[in-house]
ZAMARGU-4260 file (C-alpha; in steps of 0.2 Angstrom, whole numbers, plus 5000, padded with zeros to 4 digits):
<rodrens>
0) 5117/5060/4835 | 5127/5053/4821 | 5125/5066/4807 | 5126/5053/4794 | 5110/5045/4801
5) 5099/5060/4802 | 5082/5057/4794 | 5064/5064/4795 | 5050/5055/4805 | 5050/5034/4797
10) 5037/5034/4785 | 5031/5052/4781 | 5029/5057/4763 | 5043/5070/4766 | 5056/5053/4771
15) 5056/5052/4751 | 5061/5067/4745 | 5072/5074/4759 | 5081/5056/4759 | 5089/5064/4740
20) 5100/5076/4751 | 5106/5063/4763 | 5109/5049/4748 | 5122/5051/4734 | 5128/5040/4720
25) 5139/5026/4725 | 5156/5035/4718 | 5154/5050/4728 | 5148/5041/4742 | 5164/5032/4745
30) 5176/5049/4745 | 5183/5050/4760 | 5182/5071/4760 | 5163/5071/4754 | 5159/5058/4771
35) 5170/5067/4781 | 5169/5084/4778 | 5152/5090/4766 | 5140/5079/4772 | 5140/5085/4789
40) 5142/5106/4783 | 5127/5101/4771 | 5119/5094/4787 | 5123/5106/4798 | 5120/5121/4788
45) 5104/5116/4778 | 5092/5104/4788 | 5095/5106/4804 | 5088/5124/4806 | 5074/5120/4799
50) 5070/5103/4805 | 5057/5112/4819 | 5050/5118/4803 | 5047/5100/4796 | 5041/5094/4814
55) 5026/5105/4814 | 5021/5100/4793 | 5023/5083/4796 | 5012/5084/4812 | 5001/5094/4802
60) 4998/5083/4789 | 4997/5066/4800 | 4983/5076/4810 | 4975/5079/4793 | 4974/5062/4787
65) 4968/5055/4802 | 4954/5068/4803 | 4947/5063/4785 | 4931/5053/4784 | 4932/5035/4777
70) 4930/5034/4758 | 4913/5032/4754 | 4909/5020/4738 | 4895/5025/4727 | 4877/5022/4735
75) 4868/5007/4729 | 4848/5008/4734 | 4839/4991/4739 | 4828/4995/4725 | 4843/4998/4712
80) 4850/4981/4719 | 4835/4975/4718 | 4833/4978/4699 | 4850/4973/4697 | 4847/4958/4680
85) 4830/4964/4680 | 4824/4964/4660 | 4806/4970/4657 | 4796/4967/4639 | 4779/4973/4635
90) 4772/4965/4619 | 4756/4974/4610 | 4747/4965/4598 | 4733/4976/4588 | 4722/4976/4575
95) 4735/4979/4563 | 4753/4975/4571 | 4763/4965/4584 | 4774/4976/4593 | 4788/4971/4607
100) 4798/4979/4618 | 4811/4977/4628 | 4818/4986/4641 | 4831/4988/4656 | 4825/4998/4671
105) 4835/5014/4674 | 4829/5024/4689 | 4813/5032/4684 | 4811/5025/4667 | 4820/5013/4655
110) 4830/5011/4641 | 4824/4999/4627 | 4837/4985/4622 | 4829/4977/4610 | 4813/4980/4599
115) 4800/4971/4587 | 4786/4977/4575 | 4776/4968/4561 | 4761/4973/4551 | 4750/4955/4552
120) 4733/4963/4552 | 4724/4950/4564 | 4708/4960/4560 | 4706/4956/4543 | 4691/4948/4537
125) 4682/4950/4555 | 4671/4964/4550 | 4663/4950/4538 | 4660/4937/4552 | 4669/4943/4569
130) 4679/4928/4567 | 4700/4927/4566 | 4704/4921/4549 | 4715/4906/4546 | 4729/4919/4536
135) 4730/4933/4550 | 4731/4919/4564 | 4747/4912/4555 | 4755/4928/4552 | 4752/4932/4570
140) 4759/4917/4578 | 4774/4918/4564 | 4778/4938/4574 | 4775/4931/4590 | 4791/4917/4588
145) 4799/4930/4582 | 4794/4939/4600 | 4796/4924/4609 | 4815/4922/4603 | 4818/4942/4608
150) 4812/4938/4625 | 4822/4921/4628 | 4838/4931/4620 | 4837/4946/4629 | 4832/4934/4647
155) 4818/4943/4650 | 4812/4944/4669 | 4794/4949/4669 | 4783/4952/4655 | 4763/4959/4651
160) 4758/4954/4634 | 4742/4962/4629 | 4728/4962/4615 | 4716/4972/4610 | 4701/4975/4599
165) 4704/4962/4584 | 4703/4950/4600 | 4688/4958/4610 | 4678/4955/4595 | 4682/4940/4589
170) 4672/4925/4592 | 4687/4912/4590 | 4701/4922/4596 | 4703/4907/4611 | 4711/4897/4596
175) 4723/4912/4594 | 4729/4915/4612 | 4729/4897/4616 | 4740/4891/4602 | 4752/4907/4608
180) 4749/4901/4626 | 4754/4883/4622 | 4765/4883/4609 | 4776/4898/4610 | 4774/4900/4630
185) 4768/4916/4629 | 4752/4922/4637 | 4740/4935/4630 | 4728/4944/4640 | 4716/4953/4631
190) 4712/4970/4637 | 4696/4982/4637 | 4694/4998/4631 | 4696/5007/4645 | 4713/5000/4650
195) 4719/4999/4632 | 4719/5020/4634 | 4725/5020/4651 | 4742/5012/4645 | 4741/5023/4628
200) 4740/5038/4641 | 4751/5031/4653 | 4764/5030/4637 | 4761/5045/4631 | 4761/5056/4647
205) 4777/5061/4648 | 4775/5073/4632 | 4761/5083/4639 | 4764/5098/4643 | 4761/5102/4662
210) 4758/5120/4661 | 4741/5115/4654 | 4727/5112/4664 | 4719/5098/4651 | 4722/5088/4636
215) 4710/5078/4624 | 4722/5061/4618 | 4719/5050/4605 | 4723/5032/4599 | 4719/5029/4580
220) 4719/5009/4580 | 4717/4996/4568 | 4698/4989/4573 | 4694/5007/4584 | 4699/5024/4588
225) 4701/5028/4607 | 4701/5047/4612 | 4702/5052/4629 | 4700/5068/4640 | 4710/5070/4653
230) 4717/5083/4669 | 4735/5090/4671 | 4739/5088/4689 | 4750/5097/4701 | 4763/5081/4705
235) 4763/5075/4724 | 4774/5087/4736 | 4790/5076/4736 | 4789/5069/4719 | 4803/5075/4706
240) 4798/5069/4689 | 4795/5076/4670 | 4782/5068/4668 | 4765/5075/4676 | 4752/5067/4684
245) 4737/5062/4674 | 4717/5059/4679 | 4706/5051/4666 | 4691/5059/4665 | 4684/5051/4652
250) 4686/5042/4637 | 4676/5032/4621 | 4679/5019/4609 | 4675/5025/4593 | 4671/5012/4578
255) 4682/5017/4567 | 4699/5007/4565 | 4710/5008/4548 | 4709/4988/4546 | 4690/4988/4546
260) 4686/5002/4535 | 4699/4996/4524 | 4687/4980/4523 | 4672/4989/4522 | 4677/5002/4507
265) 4693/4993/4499 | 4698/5004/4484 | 4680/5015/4484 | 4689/5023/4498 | 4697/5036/4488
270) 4682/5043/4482 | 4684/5061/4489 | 4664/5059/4491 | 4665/5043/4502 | 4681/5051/4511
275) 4674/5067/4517 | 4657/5055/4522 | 4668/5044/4535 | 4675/5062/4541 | 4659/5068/4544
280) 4653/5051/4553 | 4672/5052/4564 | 4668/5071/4568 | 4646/5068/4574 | 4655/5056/4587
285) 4670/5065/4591 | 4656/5080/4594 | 4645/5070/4607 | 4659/5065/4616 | 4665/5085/4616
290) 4647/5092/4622 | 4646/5078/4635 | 4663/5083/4645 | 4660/5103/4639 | 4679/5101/4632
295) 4673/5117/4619 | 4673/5130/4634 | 4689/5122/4638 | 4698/5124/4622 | 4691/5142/4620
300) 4699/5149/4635 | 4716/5141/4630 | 4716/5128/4641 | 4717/5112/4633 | 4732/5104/4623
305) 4731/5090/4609 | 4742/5071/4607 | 4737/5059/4596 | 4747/5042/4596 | 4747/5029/4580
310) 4753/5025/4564 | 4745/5038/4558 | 4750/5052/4566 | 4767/5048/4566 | 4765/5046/4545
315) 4759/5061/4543 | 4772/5068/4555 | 4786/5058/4542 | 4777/5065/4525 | 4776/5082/4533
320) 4795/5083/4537 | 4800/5074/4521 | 4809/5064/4530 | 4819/5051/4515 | 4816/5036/4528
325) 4808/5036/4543 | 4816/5041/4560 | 4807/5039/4576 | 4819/5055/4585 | 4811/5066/4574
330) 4793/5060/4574 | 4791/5056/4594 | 4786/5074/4602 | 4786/5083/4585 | 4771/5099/4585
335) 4760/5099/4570 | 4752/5112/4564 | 4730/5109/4562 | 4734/5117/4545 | 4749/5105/4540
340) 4738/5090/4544 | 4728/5096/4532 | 4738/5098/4520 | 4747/5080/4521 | 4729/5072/4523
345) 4726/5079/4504 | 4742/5076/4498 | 4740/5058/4503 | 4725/5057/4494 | 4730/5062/4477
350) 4743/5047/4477 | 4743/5033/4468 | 4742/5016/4478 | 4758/5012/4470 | 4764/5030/4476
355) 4759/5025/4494 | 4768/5010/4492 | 4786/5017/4485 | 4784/5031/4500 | 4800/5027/4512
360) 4787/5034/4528 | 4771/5023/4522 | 4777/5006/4513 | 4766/4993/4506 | 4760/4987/4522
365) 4752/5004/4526 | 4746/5010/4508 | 4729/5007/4510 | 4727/5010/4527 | 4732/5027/4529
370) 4720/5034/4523 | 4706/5028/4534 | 4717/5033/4547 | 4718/5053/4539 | 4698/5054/4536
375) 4699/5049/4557 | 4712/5062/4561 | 4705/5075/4551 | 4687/5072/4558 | 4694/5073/4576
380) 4702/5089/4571 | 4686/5097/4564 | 4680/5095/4580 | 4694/5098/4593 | 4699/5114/4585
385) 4716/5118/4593 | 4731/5125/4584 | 4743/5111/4585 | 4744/5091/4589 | 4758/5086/4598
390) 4763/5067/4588 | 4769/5053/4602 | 4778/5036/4594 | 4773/5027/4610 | 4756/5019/4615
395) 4754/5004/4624 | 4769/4996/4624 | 4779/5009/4635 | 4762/5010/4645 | 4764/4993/4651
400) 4783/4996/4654 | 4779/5010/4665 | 4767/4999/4674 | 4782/4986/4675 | 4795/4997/4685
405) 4781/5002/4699 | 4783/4982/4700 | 4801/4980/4703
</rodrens>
């Protein structure tokens, strides 16, 4: 074996490093005495008594690597692939506002991209004749270009587009969804009551808290208020989500929305006396609705919890938390006290229009309005006497997105 040649097995990691002992620079290499004489003592003395040694780690590591499993990349589902470019929008439009948005699915839920919300009160003036007005159907159709262009942007691949009771009750709302339908592409299906509180439920479940048995929910809206009782129940074995599973008992559609009482009142509506009469009116409903479904017995033994979702709410939630301009994060799942709801309800009252307007958390757009929708919420509360309300910025819109994602 010629000493100078001696190497560990071609290829092995330890070639490299050993192959430093065996290599010198190019001006000791060439020295007669250091070719003749060290290299060989070095050799001799140093590797060769422990080459068995290297033999058995070099086998053991090729034995290794051989053994280890193929590198797995990460798991793509059919469904994930499938949703792969996949861009979902729902598009509300109520009594008061148009609201849009849109959304990517991410496994169980979705994460909103984009987002749209316009007070255009399409109900004005239909208490008067149940007909559309020429003003609120161009201040619709102006919000839904505005939509129309979020949804072409964002390359939008499935969309439900929804209505509610401004629509239902209108006896021209055809011109309306028509004029949507041919000159903005975008068609409008206009819901009933029923489904309008599945999707506000459906939006809204995910902040219920499952460790109690049942809920009373509630939708303040621009032409109606929908309130809704409902079962917790225990999710299907197998299923791992947050959110619990939810029947519908029942549920009602009140008449009483914060654009038509607005109508029907106007500035008279902050008569304390006329105030405390639409309470009273809100809580005789609210009570027929509790008899019939024995939700009383219920909420005495502790058993019932409380979420309300609409402007409203989620104003009162802002005022409460004087907030200096308002911030969905804090607002969406906040807890408010009966008492604290109250107590924003009167201050709200005292103000000034002008003072409503000027608030950060109301704005001009909502000044008059919220205050029909307090005399609502505080006639439910009379009635559905539970220590706290549990406030939900969502509704509909995130409703019709669940819906969406058991489509794709």
């Amino acid at each position: 074996m010629n000493r100078a040649s001696f190497k560990i097995a071609q290829g092995s990691e330890n070639q490299a490093a050993f192959s430093k002992v065996t290599t010198f620079p190019h001006r000791y290499g060439q020295n007669p005495f250091i070719k003749r004489f060290l290299i060989p003592v070095v050799l001799d003395s140093v590797i060769k008594p422990i080459q068995p040694a290297i033999q058995i780690i070099e086998s053991a590591i090729v034995t290794t690597l051989s053994q280890r499993k193929p590198r797995r990349f990460p798991f793509v589902s059919r469904q994930a692939a499938s949703r792969q470019g996949t861009v979902l929008a729902a598009l509300d439009l109520g009594t008061t506002s148009c609201r849009l948005l849109v959304a990517r699915p991410e496994g169980t839920s979705f994460r909103v991209i984009d987002s749209f919300s316009r007070v255009v009160r399409l109900g004005e003036g239909i208490q008067t004749n149940n007909r559309l007005q020429p003003g609120a159907i161009t201040r619709t159709l102006e919000a839904l270009k505005i939509c129309r262009d979020k949804i072409s942007r964002n390359n939008v691949t499935k969309i439900r587009a929804v209505t509610t009771e401004a629509c239902r009750r209108a006896e021209n709302s055809a011109e309306l969804l028509d004029r949507a339908r041919t000159d903005l592409h975008i068609d409008i299906e206009v819901i009933t009551p029923l489904e309008e509180a599945r999707l506000a439920l459906a939006g809204c479940a995910a902040i219920l808290d499952p460790g109690i048995p049942y809920a009373v929910a509630f939708d303040i809206g621009g032409g109606s208020t929908e309130i809704i009782w409902l079962k917790l129940m225990p999710s299907p074995q197998g299923r791992r989500s947050r959110i619990p599973v939810v029947e519908v008992i029942d549920c009602a559609s009140l008449p009483f929305g914060v654009v038509t009482l607005s109508e029907i009142y106007g500035t008279r509506f902050t008569d304390f006396g006329i105030y405390q009469d639409l309470r009273k009116k809100v809580a005789e409903e609210v009570h027929r609705f509790t008899n019939k479904n024995n939700i009383q017995t219920h909420i005495q033994n502790g058993q019932v919890q409380m979420a309300g979702t609409s402007g409203t709410v989620t104003t009162i939630g802002a005022v409460h938390l004087n907030l200096p301009k308002y911030d969905r994060r804090l607002i969406d799942g906040l807890f408010l006290q009966l008492q604290d709801i109250h107590h924003v309800s009167k201050q709200l009252l005292a103000m000034t229009q002008l003072e409503r307007a000027q608030s950060s958390c109301i704005g001009p757009g909502r000044a008059d309005l919220v205050l029909m929708g307090t005399a609502i919420l505080e006639g439910i509360c009379d009635v559905w006497t539970l220590p706290r309300l549990r406030v939900a910025d969502r509704g509909v819109r995130e409703g019709i997105l669940m819906d969406l994602l058991e489509e794709v």
